[in-house]
mmCIF file as Biopython writes it, N, C-alpha, C and O atoms, coordinates in Angstrom:
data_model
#
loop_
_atom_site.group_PDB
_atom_site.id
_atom_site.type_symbol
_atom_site.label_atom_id
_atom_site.label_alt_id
_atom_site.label_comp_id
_atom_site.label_asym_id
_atom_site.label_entity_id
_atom_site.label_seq_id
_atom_site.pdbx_PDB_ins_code
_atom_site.Cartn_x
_atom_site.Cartn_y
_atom_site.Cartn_z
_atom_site.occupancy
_atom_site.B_iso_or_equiv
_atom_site.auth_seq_id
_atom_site.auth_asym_id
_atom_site.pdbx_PDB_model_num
ATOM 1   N N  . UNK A ? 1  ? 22.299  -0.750 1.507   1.0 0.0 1  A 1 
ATOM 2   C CA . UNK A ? 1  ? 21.320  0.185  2.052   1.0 0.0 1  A 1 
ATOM 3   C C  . UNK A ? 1  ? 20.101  0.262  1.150   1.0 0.0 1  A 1 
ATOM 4   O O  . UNK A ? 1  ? 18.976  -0.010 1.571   1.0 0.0 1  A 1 
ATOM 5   N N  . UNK A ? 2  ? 20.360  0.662  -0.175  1.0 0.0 2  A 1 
ATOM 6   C CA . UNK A ? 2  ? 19.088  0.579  -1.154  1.0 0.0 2  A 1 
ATOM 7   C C  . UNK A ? 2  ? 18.565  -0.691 -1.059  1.0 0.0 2  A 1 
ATOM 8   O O  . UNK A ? 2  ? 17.343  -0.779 -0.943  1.0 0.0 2  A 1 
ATOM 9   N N  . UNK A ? 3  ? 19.318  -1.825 -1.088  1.0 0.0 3  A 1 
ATOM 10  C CA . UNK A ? 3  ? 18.250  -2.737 -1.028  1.0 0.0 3  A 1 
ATOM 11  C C  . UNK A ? 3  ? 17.295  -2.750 0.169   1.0 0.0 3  A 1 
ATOM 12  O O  . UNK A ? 3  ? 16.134  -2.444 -0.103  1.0 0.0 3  A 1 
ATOM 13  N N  . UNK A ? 4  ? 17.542  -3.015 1.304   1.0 0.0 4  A 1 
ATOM 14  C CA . UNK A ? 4  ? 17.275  -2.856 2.730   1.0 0.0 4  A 1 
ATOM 15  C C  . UNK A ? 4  ? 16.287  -2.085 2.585   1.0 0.0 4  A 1 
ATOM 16  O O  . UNK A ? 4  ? 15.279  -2.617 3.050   1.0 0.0 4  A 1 
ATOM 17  N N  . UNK A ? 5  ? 16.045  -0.834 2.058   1.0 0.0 5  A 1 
ATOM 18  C CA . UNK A ? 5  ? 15.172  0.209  1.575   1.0 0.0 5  A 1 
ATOM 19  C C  . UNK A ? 5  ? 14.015  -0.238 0.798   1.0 0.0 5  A 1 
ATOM 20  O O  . UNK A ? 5  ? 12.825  0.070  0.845   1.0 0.0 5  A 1 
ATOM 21  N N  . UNK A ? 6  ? 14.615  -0.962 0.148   1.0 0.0 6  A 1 
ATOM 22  C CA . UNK A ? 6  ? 13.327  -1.659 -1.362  1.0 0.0 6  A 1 
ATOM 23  C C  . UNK A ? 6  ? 13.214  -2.286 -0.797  1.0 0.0 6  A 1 
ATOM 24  O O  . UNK A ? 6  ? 12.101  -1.924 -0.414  1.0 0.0 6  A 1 
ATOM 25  N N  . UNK A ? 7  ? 13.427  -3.210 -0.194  1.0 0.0 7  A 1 
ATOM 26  C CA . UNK A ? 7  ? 12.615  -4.573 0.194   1.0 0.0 7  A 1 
ATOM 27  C C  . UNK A ? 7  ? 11.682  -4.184 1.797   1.0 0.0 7  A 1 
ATOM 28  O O  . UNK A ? 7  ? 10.971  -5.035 2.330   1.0 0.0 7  A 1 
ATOM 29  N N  . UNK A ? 8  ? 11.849  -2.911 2.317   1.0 0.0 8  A 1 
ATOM 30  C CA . UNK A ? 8  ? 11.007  -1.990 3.064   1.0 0.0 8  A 1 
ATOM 31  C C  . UNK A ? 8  ? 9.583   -1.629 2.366   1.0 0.0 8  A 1 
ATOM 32  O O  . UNK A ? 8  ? 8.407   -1.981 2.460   1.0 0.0 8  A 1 
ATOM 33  N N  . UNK A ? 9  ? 10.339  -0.759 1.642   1.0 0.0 9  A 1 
ATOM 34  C CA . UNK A ? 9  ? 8.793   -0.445 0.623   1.0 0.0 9  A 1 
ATOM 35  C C  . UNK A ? 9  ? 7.698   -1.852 0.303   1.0 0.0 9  A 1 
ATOM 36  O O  . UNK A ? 9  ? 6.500   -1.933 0.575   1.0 0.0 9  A 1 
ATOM 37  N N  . UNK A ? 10 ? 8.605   -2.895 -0.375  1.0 0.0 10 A 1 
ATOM 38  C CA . UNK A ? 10 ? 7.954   -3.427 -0.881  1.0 0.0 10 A 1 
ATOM 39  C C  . UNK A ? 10 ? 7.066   -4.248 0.432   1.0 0.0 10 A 1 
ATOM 40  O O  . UNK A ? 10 ? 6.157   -5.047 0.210   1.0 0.0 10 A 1 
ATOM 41  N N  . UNK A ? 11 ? 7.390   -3.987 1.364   1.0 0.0 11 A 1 
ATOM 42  C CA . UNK A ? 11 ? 6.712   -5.283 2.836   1.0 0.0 11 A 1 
ATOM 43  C C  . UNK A ? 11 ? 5.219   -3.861 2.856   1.0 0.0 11 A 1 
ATOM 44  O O  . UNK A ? 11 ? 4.083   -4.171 2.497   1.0 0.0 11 A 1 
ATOM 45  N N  . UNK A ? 12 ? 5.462   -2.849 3.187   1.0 0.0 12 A 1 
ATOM 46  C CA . UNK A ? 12 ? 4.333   -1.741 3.639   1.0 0.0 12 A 1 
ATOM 47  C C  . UNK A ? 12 ? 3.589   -1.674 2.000   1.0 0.0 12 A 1 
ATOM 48  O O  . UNK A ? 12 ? 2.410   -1.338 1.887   1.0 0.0 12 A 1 
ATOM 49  N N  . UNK A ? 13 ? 4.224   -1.943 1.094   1.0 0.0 13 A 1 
ATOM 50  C CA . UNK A ? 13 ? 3.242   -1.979 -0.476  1.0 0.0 13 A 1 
ATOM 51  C C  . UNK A ? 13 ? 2.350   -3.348 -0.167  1.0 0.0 13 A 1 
ATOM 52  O O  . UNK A ? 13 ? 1.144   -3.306 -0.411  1.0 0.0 13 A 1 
ATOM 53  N N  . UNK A ? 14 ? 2.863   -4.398 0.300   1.0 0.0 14 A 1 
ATOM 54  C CA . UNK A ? 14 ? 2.067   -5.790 0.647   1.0 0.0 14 A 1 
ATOM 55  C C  . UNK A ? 14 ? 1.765   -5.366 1.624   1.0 0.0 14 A 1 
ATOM 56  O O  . UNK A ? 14 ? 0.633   -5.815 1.444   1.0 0.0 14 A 1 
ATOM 57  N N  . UNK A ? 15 ? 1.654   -4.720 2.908   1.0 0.0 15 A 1 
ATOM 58  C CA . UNK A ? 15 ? 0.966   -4.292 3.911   1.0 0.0 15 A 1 
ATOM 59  C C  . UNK A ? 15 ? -0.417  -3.812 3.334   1.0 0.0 15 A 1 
ATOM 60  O O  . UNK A ? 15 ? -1.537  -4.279 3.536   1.0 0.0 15 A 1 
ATOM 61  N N  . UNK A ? 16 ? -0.090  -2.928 2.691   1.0 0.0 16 A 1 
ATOM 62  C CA . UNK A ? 16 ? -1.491  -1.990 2.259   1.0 0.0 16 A 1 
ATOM 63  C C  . UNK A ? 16 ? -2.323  -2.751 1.251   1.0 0.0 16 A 1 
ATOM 64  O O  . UNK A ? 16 ? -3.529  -2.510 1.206   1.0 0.0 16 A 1 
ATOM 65  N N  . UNK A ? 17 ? -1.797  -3.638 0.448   1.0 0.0 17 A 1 
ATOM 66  C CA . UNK A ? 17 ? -2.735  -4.404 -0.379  1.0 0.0 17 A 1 
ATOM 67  C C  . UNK A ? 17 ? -3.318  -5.671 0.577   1.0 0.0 17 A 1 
ATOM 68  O O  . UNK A ? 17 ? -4.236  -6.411 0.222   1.0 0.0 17 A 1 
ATOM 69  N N  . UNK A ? 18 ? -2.661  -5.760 1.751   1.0 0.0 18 A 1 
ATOM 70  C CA . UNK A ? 18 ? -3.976  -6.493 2.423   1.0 0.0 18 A 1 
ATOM 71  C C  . UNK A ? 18 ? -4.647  -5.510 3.364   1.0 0.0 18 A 1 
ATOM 72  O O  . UNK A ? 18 ? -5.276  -6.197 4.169   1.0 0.0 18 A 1 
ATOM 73  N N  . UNK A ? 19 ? -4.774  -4.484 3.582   1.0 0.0 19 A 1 
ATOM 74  C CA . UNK A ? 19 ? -5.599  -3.586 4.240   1.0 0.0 19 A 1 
ATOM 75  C C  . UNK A ? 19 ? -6.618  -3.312 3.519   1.0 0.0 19 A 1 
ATOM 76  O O  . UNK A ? 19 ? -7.750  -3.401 3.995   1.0 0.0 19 A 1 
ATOM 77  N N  . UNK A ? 20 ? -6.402  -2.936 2.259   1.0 0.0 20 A 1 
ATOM 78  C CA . UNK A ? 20 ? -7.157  -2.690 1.402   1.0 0.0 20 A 1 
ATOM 79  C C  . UNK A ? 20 ? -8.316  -4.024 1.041   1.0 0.0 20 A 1 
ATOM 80  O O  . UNK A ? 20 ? -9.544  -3.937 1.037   1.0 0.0 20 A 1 
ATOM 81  N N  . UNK A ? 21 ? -7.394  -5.347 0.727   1.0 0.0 21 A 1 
ATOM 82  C CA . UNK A ? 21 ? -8.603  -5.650 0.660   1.0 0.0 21 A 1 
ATOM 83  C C  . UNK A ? 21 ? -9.493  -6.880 2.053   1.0 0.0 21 A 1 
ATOM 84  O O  . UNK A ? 21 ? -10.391 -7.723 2.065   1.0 0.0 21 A 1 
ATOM 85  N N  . UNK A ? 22 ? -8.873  -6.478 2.676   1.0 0.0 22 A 1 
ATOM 86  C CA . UNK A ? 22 ? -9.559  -6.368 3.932   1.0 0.0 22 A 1 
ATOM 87  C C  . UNK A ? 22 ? -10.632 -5.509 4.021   1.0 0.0 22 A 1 
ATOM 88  O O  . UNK A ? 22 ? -11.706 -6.035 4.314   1.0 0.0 22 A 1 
ATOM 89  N N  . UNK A ? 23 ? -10.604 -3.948 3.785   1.0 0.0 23 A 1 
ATOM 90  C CA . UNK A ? 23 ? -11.687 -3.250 3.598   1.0 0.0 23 A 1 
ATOM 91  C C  . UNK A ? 23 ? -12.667 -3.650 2.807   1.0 0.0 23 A 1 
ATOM 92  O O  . UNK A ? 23 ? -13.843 -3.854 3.106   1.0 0.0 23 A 1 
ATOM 93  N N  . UNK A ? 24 ? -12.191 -3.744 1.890   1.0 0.0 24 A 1 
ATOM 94  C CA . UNK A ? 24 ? -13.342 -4.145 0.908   1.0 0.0 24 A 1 
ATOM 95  C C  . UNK A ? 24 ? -14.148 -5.030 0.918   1.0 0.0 24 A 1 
ATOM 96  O O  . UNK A ? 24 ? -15.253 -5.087 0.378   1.0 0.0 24 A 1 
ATOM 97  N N  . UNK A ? 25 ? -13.224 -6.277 1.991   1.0 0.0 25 A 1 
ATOM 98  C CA . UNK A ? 25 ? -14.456 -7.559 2.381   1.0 0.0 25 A 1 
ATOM 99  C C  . UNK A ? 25 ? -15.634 -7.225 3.529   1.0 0.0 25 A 1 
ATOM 100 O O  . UNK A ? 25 ? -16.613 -7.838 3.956   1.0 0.0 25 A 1 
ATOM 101 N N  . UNK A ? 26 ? -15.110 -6.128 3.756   1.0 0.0 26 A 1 
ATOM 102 C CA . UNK A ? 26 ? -16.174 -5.844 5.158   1.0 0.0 26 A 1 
ATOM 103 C C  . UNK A ? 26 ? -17.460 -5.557 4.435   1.0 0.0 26 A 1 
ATOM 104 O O  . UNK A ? 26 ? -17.701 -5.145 3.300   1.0 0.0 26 A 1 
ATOM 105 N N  . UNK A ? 27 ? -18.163 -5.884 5.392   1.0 0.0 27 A 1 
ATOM 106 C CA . UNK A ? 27 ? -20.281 -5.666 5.108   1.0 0.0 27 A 1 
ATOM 107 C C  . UNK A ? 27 ? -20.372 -4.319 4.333   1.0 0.0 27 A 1 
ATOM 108 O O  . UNK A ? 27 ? -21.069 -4.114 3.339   1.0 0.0 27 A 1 
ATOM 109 N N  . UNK A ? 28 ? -19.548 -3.439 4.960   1.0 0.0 28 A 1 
ATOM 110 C CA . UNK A ? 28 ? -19.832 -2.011 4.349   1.0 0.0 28 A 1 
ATOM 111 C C  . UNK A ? 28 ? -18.372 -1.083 4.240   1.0 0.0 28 A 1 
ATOM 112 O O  . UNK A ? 28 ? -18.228 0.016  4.777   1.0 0.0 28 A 1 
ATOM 113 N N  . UNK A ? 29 ? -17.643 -1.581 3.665   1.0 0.0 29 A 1 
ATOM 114 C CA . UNK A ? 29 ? -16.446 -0.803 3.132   1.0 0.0 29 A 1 
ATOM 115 C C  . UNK A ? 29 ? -16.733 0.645  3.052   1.0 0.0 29 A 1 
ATOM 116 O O  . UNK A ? 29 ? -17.613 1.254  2.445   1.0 0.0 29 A 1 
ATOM 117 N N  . UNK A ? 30 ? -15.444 1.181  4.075   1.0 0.0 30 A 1 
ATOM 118 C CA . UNK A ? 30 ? -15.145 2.626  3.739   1.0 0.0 30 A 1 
ATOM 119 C C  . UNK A ? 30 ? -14.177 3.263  2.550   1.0 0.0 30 A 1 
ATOM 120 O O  . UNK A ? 30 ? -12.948 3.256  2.616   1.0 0.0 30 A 1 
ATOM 121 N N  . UNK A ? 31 ? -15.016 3.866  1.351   1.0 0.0 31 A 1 
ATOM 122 C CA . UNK A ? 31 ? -14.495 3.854  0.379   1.0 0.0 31 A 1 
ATOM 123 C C  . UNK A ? 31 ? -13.129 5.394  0.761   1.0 0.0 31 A 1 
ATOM 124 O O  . UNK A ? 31 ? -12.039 5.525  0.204   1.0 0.0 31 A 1 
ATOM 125 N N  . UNK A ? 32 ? -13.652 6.186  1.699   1.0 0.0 32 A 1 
ATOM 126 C CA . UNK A ? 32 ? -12.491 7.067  2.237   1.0 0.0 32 A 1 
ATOM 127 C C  . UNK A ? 32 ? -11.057 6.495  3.079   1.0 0.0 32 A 1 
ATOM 128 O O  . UNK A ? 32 ? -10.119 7.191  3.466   1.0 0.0 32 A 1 
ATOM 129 N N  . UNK A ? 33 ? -11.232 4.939  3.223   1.0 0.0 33 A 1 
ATOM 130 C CA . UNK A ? 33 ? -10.267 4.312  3.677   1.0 0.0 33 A 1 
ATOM 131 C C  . UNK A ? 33 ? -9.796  3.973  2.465   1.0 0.0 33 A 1 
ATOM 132 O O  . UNK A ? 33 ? -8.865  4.677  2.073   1.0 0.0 33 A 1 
ATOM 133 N N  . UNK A ? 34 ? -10.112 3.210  1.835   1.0 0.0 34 A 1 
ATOM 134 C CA . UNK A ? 34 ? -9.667  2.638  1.136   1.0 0.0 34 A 1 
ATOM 135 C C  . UNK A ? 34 ? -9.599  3.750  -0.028  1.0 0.0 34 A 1 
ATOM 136 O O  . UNK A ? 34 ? -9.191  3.074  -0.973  1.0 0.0 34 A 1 
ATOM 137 N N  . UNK A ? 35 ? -9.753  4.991  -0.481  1.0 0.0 35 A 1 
ATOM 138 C CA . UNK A ? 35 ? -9.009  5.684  -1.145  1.0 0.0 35 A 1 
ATOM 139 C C  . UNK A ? 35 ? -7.353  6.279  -0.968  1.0 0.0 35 A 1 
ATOM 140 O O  . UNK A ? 35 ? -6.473  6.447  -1.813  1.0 0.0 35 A 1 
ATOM 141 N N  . UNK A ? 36 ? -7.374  6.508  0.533   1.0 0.0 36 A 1 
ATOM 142 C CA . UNK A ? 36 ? -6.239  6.993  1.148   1.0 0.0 36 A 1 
ATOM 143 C C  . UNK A ? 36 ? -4.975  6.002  1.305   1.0 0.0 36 A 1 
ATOM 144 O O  . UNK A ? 36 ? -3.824  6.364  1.062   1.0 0.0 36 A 1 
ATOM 145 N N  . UNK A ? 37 ? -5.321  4.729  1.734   1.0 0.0 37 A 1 
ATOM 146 C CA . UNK A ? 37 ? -4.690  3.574  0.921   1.0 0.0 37 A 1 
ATOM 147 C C  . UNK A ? 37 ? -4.063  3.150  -0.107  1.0 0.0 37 A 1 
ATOM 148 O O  . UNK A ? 37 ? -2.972  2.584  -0.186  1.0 0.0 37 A 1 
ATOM 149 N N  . UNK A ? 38 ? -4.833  3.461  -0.930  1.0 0.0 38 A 1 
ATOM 150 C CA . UNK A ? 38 ? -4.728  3.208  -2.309  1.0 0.0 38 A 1 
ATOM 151 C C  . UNK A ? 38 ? -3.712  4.786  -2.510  1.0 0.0 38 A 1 
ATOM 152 O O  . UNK A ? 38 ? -3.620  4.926  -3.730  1.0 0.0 38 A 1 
ATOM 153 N N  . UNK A ? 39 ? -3.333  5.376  -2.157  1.0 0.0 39 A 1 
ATOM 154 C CA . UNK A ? 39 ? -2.870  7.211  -2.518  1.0 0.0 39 A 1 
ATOM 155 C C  . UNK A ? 39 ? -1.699  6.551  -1.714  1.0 0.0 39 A 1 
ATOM 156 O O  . UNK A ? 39 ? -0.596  6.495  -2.257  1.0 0.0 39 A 1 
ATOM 157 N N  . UNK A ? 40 ? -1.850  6.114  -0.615  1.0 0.0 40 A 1 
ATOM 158 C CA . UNK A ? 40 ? -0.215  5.455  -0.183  1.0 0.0 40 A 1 
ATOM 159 C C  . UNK A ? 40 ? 0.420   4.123  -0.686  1.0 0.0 40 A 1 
ATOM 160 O O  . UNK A ? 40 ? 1.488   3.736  -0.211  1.0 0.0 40 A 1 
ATOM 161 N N  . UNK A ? 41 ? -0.171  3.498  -1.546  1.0 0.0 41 A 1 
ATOM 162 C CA . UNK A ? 41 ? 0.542   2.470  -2.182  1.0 0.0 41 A 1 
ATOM 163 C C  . UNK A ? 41 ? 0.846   3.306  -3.216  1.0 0.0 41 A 1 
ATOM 164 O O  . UNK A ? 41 ? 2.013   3.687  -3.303  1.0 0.0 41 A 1 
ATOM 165 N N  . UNK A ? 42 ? 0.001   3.690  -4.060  1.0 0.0 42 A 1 
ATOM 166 C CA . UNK A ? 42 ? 0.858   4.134  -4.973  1.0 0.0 42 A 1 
ATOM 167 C C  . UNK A ? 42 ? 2.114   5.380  -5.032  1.0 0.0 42 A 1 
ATOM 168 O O  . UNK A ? 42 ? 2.910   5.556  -5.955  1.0 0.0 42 A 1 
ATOM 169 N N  . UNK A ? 43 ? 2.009   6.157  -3.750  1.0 0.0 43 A 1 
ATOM 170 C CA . UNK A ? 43 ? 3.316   6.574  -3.465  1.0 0.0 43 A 1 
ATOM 171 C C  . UNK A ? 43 ? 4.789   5.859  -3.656  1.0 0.0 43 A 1 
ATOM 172 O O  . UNK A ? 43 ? 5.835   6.190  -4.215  1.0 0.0 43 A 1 
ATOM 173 N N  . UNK A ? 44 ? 4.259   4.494  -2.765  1.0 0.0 44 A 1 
ATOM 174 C CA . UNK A ? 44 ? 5.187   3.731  -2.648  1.0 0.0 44 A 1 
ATOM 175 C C  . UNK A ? 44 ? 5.668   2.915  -3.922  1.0 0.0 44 A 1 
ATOM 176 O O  . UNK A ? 44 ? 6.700   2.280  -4.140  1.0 0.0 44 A 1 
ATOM 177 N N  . UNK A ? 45 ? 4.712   3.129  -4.565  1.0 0.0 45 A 1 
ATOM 178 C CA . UNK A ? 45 ? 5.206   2.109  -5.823  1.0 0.0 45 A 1 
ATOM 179 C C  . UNK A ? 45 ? 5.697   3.129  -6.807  1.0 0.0 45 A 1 
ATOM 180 O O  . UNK A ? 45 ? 6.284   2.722  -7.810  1.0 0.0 45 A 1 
ATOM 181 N N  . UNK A ? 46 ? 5.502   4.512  -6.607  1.0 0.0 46 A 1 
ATOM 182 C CA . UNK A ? 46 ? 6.577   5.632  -7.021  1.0 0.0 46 A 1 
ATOM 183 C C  . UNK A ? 46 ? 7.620   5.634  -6.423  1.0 0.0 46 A 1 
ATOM 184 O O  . UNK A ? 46 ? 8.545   5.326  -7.174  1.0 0.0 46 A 1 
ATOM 185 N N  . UNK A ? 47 ? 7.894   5.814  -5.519  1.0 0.0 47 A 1 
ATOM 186 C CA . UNK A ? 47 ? 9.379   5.539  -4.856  1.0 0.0 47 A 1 
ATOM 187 C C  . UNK A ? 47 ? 10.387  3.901  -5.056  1.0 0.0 47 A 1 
ATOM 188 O O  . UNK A ? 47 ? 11.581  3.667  -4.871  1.0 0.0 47 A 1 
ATOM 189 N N  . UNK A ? 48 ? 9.402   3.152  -5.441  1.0 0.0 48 A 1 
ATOM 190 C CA . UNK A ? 48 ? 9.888   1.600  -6.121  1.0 0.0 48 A 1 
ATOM 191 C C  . UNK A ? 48 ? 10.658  1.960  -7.154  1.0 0.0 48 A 1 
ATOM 192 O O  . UNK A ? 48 ? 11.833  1.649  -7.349  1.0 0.0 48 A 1 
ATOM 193 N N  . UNK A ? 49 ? 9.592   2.972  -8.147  1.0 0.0 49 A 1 
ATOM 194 C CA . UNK A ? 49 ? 10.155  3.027  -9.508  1.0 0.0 49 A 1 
ATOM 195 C C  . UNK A ? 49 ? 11.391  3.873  -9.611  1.0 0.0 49 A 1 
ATOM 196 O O  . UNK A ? 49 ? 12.271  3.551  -10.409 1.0 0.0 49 A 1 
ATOM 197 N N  . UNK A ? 50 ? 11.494  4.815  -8.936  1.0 0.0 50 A 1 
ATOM 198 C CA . UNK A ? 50 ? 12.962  5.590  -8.845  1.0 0.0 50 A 1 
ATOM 199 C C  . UNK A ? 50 ? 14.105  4.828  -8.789  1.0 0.0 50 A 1 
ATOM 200 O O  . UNK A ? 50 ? 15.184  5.117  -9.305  1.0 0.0 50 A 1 
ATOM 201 N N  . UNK A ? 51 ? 13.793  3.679  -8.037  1.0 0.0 51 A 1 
ATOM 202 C CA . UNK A ? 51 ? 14.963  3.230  -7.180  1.0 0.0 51 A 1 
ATOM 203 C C  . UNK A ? 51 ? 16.142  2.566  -8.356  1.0 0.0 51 A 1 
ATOM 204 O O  . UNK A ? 51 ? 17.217  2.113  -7.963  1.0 0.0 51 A 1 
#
């Protein structure tokens, strides 16, 4: 189950690091996207570290 779990996190942690920089390649990046982003990866990479 924990693994199944971690290797969850870790697909939506690589989800969001290409969202992110997807944003950032755009003409005019929304830095309110890409803050809120960035506030949910690193959630997730808190919940990594518990595990």
């Amino acid at each position: 189950m924990q693994n199944s779990y971690s290797t969850s996190l870790q697909a939506r942690h690589a989800g969001l690091d290409a969202r992110i920089a997807e944003e950032t390649r755009r003409p005019s990046p929304d830095q309110g996207i890409i803050a809120e982003l960035k506030k949910q990866k690193l959630k997730i990479k808190e919940a990594l570290a518990r595990l």
